[in-house]
N, C-alpha and C positions, 0 to 999 in steps of 0.2 A: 611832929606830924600835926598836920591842921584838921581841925574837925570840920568837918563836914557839914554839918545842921547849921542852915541859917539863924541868921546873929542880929541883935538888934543891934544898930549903929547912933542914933539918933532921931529928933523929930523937932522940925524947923515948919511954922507956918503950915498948919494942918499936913505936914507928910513926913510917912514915916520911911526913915531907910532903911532896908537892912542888906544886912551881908550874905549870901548864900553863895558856896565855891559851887559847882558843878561843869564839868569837862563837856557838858553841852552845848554851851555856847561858846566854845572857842573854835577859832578858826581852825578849815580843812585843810591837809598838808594837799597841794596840788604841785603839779608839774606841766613841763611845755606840752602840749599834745599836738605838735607843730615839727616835721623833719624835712627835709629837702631832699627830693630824690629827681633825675634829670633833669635840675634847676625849674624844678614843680614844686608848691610846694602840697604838702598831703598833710591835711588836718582834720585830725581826729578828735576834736572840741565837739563834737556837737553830740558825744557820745556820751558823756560827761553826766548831759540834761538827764539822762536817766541815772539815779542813784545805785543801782546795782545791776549785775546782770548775772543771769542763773546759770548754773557749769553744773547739766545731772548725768551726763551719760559717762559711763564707766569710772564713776568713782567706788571704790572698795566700802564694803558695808552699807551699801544704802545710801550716802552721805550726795551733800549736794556742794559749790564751790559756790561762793560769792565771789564778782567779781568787782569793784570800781575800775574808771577808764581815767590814769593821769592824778588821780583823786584818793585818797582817806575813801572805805566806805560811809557812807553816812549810815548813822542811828539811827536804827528802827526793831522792831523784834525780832528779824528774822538775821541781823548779823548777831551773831554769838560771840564774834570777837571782840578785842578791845578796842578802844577809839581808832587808834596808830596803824590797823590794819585794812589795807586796800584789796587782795586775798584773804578768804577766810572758807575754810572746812568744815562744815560743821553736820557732825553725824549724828544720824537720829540713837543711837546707841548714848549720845553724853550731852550732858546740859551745858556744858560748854565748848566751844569752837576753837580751830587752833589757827593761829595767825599764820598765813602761809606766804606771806610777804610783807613789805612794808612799800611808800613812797620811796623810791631812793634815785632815780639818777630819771631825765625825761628822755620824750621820746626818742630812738637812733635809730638809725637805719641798721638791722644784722649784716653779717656778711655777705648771706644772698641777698643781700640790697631789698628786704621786704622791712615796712615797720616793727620794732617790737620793746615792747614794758618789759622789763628786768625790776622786779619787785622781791629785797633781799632782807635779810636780818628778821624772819617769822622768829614762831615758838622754836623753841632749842629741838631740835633732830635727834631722834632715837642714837642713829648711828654718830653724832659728832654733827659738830655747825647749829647751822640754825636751817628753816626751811623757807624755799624761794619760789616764784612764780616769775616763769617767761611767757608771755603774752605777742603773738607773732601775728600779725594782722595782712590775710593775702588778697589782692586782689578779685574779686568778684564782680564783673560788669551788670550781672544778670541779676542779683539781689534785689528780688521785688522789692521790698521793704526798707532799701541803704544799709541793712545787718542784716544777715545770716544766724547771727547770736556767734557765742564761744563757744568750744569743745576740746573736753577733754583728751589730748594723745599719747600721752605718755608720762610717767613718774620716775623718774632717774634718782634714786637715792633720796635726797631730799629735795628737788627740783620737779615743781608740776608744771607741763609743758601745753600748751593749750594753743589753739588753732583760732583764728578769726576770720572769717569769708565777711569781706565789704565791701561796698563798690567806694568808702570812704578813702582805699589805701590804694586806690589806682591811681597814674597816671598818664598823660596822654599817650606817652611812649609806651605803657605797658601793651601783650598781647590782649587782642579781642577774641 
């Protein structure tokens, strides 16, 4: 195992190198935020620009969800989770967060033909598996703002099921 604490490397011509590993500056795992639905296409990139977005209603215990859109959340205090998680949990009850998805497959279109994130392989699940985040993005014309934000709907075993109203994930063909 590599330690951690920056290392001196050498020193060439007044500068000094050193070594220092840290997981902050490696690249974000992202994916396409890009689906094709009645040869439109619906891109949800520009959701991105915001590094996380807040999930408070009806979580159990007080707790709030982090979300990123397509993307790793990024680092900052308020993700509790490790690098690798794009869903994260984290309740005011524990100083630590549990990863409640990862990157794993980009945007698709569900069965009912609406966008959605399938975010797999979290922290290991009480009951077996791991825990996962579906992310379902519906259309919204009316969205003063182009989001609605997310919301929490439902918890399926290990599966947390979240709703998204945008006017991002319409198409022309959609209803008005």
């Amino acid at each position: 195992e590599e330690d951690e604490s920056p290392s001196y490397v050498d020193t060439m011509d007044c500068e000094v190198r050193l070594k220092f590993p840290t997981p902050l500056v490696c690249q974000q795992d992202f994916t396409s935020c890009e689906v094709i639905k009645d040869n439109k296409v619906i891109d949800l990139s520009h959701l991105r620009h915001t590094p996380q977005h807040l999930v408070s209603n009806r979580i159990p215990l007080g707790g709030v969800i982090y979300l990123a859109v397509c993307q790793t959340l990024l680092n900052s205090q308020s993700n509790a989770c490790s690098g690798e998680a794009a869903a994260c949990l984290a309740l005011n009850s524990e100083s630590a967060g549990k990863n409640i998805g990862t990157v794993s497959a980009p945007l698709h279109l569900a069965p009912d033909g609406n966008p959605e994130l399938l975010y797999n392989d979290g922290d290991k699940c009480p009951s077996g598996g791991t825990y996962s985040t579906r992310i379902t993005f519906l259309c919204d014309r009316d969205s003063a703002t182009s989001t609605s934000g997310p919301y929490l709907v439902a918890i399926e075993g290990c599966e947390y099921q979240v709703n998204w109203y945008t006017d991002r994930a319409c198409t022309s063909s959609d209803p008005i």
